[in-house]
C-alpha angles and dihedrals in degrees: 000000000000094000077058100051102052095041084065085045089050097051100037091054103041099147097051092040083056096046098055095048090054092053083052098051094041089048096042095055101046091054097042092051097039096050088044088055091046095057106042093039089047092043097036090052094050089046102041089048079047106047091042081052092230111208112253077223135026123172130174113217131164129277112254136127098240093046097052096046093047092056098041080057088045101049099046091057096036104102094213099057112074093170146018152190145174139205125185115225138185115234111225122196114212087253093056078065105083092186123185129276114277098034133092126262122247109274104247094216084071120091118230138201130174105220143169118246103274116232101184117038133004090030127192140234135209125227090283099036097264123147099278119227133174126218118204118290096018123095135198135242128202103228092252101061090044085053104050093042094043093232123162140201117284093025110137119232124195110212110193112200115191103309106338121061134189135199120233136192115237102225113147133039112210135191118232126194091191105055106000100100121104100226095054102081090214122100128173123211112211129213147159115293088230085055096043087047092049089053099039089063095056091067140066110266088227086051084063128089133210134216112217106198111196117202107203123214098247123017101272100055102117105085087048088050091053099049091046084059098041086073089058118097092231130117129231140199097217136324132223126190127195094251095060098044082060097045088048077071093059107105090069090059096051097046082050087045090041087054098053087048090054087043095057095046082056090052089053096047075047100055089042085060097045089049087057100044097052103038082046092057090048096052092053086038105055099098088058095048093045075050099045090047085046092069092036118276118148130230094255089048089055100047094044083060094063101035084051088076099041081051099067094029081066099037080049102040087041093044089051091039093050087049091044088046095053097073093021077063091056106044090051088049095046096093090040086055094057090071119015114056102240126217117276118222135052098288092104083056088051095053089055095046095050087043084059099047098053080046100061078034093059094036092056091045098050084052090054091051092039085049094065087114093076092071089050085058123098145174086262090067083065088063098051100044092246091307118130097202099244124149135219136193113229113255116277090192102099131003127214098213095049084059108072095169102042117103118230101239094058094038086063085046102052083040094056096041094057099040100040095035095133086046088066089042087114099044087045099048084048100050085043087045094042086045094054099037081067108035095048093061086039087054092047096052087048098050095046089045099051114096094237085065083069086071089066080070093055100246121113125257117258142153096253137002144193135248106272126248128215130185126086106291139172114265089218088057097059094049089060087046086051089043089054106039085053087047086053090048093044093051085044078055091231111158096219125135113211132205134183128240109202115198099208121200100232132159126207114227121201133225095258097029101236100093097056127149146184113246138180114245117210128206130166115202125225086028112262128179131291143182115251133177098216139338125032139303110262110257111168122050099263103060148082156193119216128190123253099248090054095046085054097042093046099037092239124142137197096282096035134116129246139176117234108178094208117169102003080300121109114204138172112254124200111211121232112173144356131237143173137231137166098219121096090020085297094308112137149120139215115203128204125277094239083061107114108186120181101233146010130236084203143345142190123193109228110196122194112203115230091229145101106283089242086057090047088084101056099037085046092055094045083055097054093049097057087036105048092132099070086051089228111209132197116231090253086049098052089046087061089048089052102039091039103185102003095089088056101045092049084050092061088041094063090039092057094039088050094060101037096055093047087055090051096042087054100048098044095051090039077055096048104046090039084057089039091055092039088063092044103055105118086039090068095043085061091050091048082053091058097053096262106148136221101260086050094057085044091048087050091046089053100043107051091054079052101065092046095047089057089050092044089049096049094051092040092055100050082042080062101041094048106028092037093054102054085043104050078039086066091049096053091037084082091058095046114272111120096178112042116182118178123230100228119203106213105200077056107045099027097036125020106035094048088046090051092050089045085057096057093051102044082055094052101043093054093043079049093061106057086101087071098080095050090062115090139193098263094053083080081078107053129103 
């Protein structure tokens, strides 16, 4: 009788049984596929970092004989490091990569080094994580850099060192734990150790550098092990510890993060519509369950009757989403699996199936809870045709005959918005939910593409900028550099204004001189303008700016002193204002314009064009043409450069989210006005008896969606622009930024979007209508 029962339930309600398969399937499969990312992103990163034995410490330094002997002597007393290795390496500028016609150059914000294949620590992978090896004559890519300069295999680069150069045969693509990440501006290049050694031969000893790898003695060694250095008198080209290198990882958890969230804002739209949908069917049922107590059926038979049905619409809805899950996994993990070597076996499966599994648990629980008006249900209801025998007053709110102007149609909607407003809580918390799942991500791509996003990374905001050069240099060299490119400009008659970011070795010393750390220092010159938190930029000598997080980690406050050793020099700093970055875990520091150092570890040369904003784009790109030798880049460009594939991944992200949630938002309000119609009808039939027509009972149905659609965008929007904000700000706390503000795009998030949404629901409202012409006058009569 019951199998019955619910095919004729099945077959009358199409359209909501539809509905709420769809929202299953959808559910299922977003939480499938995102559990299953996160996993195997969270566990691949912690194993591949792992399994290259990646050094709790690495540092470049230059190769010399005092300096290497200093730091062997250093490392076999020092209690942290219970191992240690060096390689020598050869730095490479973009310029030093001569690559083939038709691909890009090396970016020159990327840092380069020509290296042998390591074989004890930092190890490297091949394409299918086999033990990677180079012949004479062939060199090895990591996969981003193949992937931003468009190489192939068996493209030939010419690599010029000093005064010699050689061609080699790209052949292999390797992963790299150490340096493979996109958001760590450092790449090796690998090749052969004949061909190394042929190169190496042809340079000066004290031209090499060498890379210094420290094993601690736990796991967690390598900030001991850097602060232990920190307290040293070398000098060092850059430092890496284990813990950033896992953090440089970071923007593949938080898309995978990002997907679960979204997953569970889609359970919840789910679970409003369940809740609908079932208290909805009671309340047309309740002539049949007062029937069905009055010959002798329990509460729990009842309600097994109905949760019967909701059972194999989410079997259903979980077994389609699991299958749907399983390539949508991979393909989210395709790009993932190009340079982290993932987990082998069926956990991640697993993960998906048990994900599943929770979500048809919860889903048949929520329905129990939602189905407590059976037991409010008697015989009695039979009687009264489900009618409980309540009376209401008619609304005093707002009168049709006092409003001359009004139409009628949106005279019923406006009525039936302010006097049945908990009736559309469903409809309302969905379009707010479905408005913010779209404009937070919005919010996010616009804030990390705007230029003013370049000053988290602790350079100024400008209109173009230079390929960035790193090796020890003579401050005084680069001004002349600076004097001549502006000369050249100025005879190109190119109306530009340059300044000079100088990346400074310093080191912080504590108070007691147990906590110190190296630390960039960071100087434009002339002084240009920078973000701060609060206070001023440093002007005089003496003074400087900290980050937050420093000033946090170090209990130091805007007036207070602090100790740089720049130079082989320590000074007293007064600190002036704070500010934030993402690079270096959020350590820097800014020092003041009157600070005059004697060389530099790295600079870049920012440029700003004297010209309307709609001209920038043309002279930028002339500029680029006669200048193609310094690589100029425009701030979106160089934040490519910086974030590699995030940008991307968060594009595809929005798409998908976008359509997922149009597809939602028309179901569910195709749901709701067809269960709404299905209640009035004898409403309607009294309307059509008074001469109201078709289009006029249409016009109600969409309007008064309408209305609640407007309320629920605007709140949606200001949910997203809020709520979004201090969330995403978590997220980007662990990189550094303490105070996180989105740049929000109006015609976007005001216009488009919510056009686009308004769209959706005037579609499905009206698609939603056709039933009113099957109802007739007499249907005001029926039962």
């Amino acid at each position: 009788m019951f199998l019955k029962i619910l095919k004729k339930d099945l077959k009358r309600k199409k359209v909501m049984n539809m509905v709420l398969l769809v929202l299953m399937i959808l559910a299922s499969t977003l939480v499938a596929s995102s559990t299953n990312l996160m996993y195997s992103t969270t566990t691949a990163i912690g194993s591949f970092i792992s399994h290259s034995k990646v050094a709790d410490y690495n540092i470049s330094i230059a190769n010399t004989e005092e300096n290497n002997r200093s730091l062997a002597a250093w490392a076999k007393k020092e209690k942290s490091v219970d191992s240690y290795s060096s390689q020598l390496q050869i730095g490479l500028l973009s310029k030093d990569i001569i690559v083939p016609k038709g691909r890009k150059s090396v970016s020159g914000n990327t840092g380069l080094v020509l290296a042998m294949v390591p074989d004890q620590v930092n190890l490297v992978f091949g394409e299918k994580d086999e033990v990677f090896s180079m012949e004479v004559g062939e060199v090895g890519l990591p996969i981003s850099l193949m992937n931003t300069t468009g190489l192939k295999l068996g493209d030939e680069l010419k690599i010029q060192v000093g005064k010699s150069s050689k061609t080699f045969t790209i052949t292999k693509v390797f992963k790299d734990a150490y340096m493979g990440s996109d958001l760590l501006g450092l790449k090796r290049l690998l090749i052969s150790s004949k061909d190394f050694t042929d190169l190496q031969s042809a340079l000066p000893e004290e031209s090499l550098t060498r890379l210094w790898s420290f094993m601690g003695t736990n796991d967690e060694e390598g900030r001991a092990i850097a602060k232990a250095f920190s307290k040293q008198d070398i000098s060092l080209n850059f430092g890496v510890e284990k813990e950033l290198v896992k953090k440089s990882y970071m923007t593949d958890q938080i898309i995978s993060a990002m997907l679960f969230v979204i997953s569970l804002f889609l359970i919840f739209i789910a679970f409003l519509t369940l809740r609908f949908t079932i208290v909805s069917t009671l309340q047309d049922e309740y002539k049949e369950i007062g029937v069905m107590k009055a010959i002798g059926f329990r509460n729990a038979a009842i309600k097994q009757l109905y949760l019967t049905k909701y059972l194999g619409l989410a079997l259903a809805g979980g077994a389609i989403g699991l299958g749907v899950s399983i390539p949508l996994s991979n393909l989210m993990s395709q790009k993932i699996s190009q340079y982290i070597i993932l987990p082998g076996g069926s956990t991640g499966l697993m993960v998906s199936i048990c994900s599943t599994i929770a979500v048809i648990a919860v889903t048949l629980l929520f329905c129990t809870l939602c189905m407590r008006k059976i037991n409010q249900a008697s015989a009695i209801d039979a009687i009264r045709q489900g009618q409980t025998g309540e009376r209401f007053k008619a609304s005093r709110k707002i009168h049709l005959h006092k409003s001359k102007f009004m139409h009628p149609a949106l005279f019923l909607a406006l009525s039936d918005v302010l006097n049945r407003m908990k009736s559309y809580t469903a409809l309302i918390l969905t379009f707010i939910l479905s408005t913010a799942i779209i404009i937070i991500p919005v919010n996010l791509m616009n804030t990390i593409v705007t230029p003013k996003f370049i000053g988290y990374f602790g350079t100024v905001q400008a209109d173009f900028y230079t390929k960035s050069e790193v090796g020890d240099k003579k401050v005084s060299e680069i001004q002349a550099e600076l004097a001549r490119m502006t000369r050249e400009f100025l005879d190109h008659n190119f109306p530009v204004t340059l300044s000079v970011d100088y990346s400074i070795n310093s080191k912080y010393i504590s108070d007691n001189g147990e906590d110190n750390m190296r630390i960039t220092a960071m100087k434009s010159e002339p002084a240009a303008a920078f973000q701060y938190l609060d206070g001023v930029a440093p002007k005089l000598a003496n003074e400087i700016a900290i980050t937050s997080i420093m000033a946090d980690k170090y209990d130091k406050r805007i007036g207070d002193s602090i100790i740089f050793e720049i130079g082989g020099k320590q000074d007293t700093f007064l600190i002036t204002g704070l500010l934030q970055t993402i690079t270096n875990e959020g350590y820097l520091v800014r020092l003041g314009d009157d600070y005059s150092p004697s060389n530099a570890a790295a600079y870049q040369i920012a440029g700003n064009i004297n010209a309307p904003d709609g001209q920038k784009a043309r002279i930028l790109a002339d500029m680029k043409q006669d200048f193609s030798e310094l690589d100029l880049k425009s701030a979106t460009d160089l934040l490519g450069d910086v974030t590699g594939g995030f940008m991307g991944q968060l594009k595809s992200i929005i798409l998908l989210l976008t359509v997922i949630v149009c597809v939602i938002t028309f179901f569910i309000t195709s749901l709701f006005v067809r269960l709404l119609i299905t209640k009035e009808v004898q409403g309607i039939a009294v309307m059509k008896s008074l001469g109201f027509q078709n289009s006029i009972i249409r016009l109600w149905q969409v309007l008064r969606i309408l209305m609640l659609l407007v309320g629920s965008i605007i709140l949606g929007v200001i949910t997203a622009n809020i709520l979004g904000e201090r969330l995403i700000g978590i997220i980007f706390r662990m990189f550094g930024l303490t105070r996180m503000n989105f740049n929000i795009v109006p015609l976007q998030v005001y216009l488009l979007y919510p056009l686009l949404i308004l769209i959706v629901v005037v579609l499905a409202v009206y698609t939603s209508c056709g039933q009113i012409k099957k109802i007739q006058i007499w249907n005001m009569n029926e039962e």
